[in-house]
VOTOR-50436 format. One line per 4 residues: number of its first residue (from 1); their letters; for each residue x, y, z of C-alpha. Coordinates in nm, 2 decimals. Layout:
REM VOTOR-50436
NUM) a) X:Y:Z ~ ...;
***
This chain:
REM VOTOR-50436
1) xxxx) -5.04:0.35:3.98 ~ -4.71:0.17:3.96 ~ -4.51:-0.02:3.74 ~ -4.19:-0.31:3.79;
5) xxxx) -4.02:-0.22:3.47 ~ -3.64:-0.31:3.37 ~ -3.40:-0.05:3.30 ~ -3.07:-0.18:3.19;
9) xxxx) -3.05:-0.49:3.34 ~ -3.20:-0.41:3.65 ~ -3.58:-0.41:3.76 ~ -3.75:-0.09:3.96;
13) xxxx) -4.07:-0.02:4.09 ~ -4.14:0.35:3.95 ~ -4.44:0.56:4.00 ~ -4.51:0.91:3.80;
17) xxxx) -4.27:1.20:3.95 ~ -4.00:0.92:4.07 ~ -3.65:1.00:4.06 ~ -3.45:0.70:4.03;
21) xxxx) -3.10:0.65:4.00 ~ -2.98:0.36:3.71 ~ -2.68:0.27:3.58 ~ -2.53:0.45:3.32;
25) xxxx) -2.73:0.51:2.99 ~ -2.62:0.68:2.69 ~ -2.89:0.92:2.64 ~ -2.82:1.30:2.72;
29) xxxx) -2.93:1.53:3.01 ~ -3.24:1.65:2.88 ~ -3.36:1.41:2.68 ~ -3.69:1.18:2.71;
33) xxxx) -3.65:0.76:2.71 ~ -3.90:0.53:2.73 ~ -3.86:0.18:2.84 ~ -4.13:-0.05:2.71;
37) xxxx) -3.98:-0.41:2.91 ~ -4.28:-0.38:3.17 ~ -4.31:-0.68:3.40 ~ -4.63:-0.56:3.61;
41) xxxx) -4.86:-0.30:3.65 ~ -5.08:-0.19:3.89 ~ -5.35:0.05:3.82 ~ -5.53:0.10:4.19;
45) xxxx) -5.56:-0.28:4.28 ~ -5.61:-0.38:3.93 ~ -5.28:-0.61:3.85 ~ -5.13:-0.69:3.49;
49) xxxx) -4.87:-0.97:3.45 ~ -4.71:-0.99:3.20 ~ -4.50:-1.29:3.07 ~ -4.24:-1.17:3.05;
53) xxxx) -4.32:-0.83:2.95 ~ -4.66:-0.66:2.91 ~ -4.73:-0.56:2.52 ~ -4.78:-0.21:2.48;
57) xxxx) -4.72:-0.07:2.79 ~ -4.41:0.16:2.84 ~ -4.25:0.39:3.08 ~ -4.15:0.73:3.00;
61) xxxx) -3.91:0.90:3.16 ~ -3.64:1.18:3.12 ~ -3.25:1.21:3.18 ~ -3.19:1.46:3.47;
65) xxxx) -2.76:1.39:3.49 ~ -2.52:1.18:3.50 ~ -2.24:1.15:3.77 ~ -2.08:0.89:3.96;
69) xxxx) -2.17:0.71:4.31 ~ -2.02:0.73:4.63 ~ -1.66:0.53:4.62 ~ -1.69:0.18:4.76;
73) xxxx) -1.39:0.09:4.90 ~ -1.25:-0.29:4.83 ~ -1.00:-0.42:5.08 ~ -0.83:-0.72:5.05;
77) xxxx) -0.63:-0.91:5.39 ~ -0.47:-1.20:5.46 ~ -0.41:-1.23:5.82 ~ -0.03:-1.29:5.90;
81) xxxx) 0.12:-1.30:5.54 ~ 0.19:-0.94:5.49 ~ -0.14:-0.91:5.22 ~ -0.30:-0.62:5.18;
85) xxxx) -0.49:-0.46:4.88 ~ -0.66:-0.15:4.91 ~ -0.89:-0.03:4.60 ~ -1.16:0.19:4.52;
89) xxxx) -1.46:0.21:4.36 ~ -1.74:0.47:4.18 ~ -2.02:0.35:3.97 ~ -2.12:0.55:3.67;
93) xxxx) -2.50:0.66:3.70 ~ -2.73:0.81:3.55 ~ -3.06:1.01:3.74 ~ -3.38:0.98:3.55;
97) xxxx) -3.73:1.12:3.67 ~ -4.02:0.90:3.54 ~ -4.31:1.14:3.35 ~ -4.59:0.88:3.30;
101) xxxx) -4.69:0.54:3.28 ~ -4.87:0.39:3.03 ~ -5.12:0.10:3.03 ~ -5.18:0.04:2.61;
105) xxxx) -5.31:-0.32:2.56 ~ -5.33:-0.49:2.90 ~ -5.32:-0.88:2.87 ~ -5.58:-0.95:3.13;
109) xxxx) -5.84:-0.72:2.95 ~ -5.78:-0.92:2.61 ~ -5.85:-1.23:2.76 ~ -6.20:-1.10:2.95;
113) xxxx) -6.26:-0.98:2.58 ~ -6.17:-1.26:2.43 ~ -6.45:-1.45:2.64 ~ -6.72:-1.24:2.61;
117) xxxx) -6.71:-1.31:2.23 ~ -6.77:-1.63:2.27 ~ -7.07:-1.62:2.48 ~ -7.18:-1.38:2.25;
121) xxxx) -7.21:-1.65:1.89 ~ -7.48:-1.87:1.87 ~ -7.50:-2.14:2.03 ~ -7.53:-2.47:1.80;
125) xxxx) -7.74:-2.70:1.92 ~ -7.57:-3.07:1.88 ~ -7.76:-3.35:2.00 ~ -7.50:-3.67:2.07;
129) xxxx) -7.58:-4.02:2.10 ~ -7.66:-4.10:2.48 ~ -7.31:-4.30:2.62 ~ -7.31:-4.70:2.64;
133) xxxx) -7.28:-4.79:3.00 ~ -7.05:-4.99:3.10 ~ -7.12:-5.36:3.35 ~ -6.95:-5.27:3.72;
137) xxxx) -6.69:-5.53:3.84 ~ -6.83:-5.73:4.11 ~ -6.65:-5.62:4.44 ~ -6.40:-5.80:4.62;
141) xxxx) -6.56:-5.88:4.93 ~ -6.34:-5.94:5.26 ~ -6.29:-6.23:5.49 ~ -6.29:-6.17:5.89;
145) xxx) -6.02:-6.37:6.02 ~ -6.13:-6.48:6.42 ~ -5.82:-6.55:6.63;
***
């Protein structure tokens, strides 16, 4: 089972026991999120869209640290001017390890639902009034031009 869920701004396909890295969240080390903007779920071949998100469904997961990324270096050049800007880079992130995944209210089985209630009423029987026909257009029939 997997999930595309969005996590700060970002999307991520998590499964159970994932460690994923995210940008920086506010929580503390230790404690237990749960992220319920879940754009699709997959349950063994059985897929749920949602649009956008899936109602009821949520992600839990739990804050393992937070540090910062490798440095990304920025340099800047203009070729024969005598330019040249050198700057650096780390992004604040936080580690997370996703506990469970939960399917709560899928939309696809509310629909099937939904369906078999109403094949389940009675049906009323309605007779209506048999349709007036209406008188065809004569054709236009083509000449044959000989040359």
């Amino acid at each position: 089972m997997y999930a595309i869920v969005e996590i700060a701004g970002q999307q991520f396909k998590v499964s159970k026991d994932l460690k994923v890295y995210v940008n920086r969240l506010a929580n503390e080390e230790g404690s237990s999120i749960s992220f319920d903007k879940v754009l699709l779920l997959d349950d063994n071949g059985s897929v749920t869209l949602g649009a956008p998100a899936i109602e009821g469904a949520s992600v839990e997961a739990k804050v393992l640290q937070h540090l910062k990324g490798d440095k990304v270096i920025v340099f800047k050049k203009k070729r024969r001017k005598g330019y040249k800007k050198r700057n650096g880079h780390r992004q604040y992130l936080t580690q997370i390890v996703i506990e469970g995944i939960t399917a709560a209210g899928g939309t696809k089985k509310a629909a099937a639902k939904k369906a078999v209630v109403a094949e389940d009423a009675p049906a009323t029987e309605v007779e209506a009034a048999p349709k007036a026909k209406k008188a065809a257009a004569p054709k236009a029939k083509k000449e044959a031009t000989k040359e």
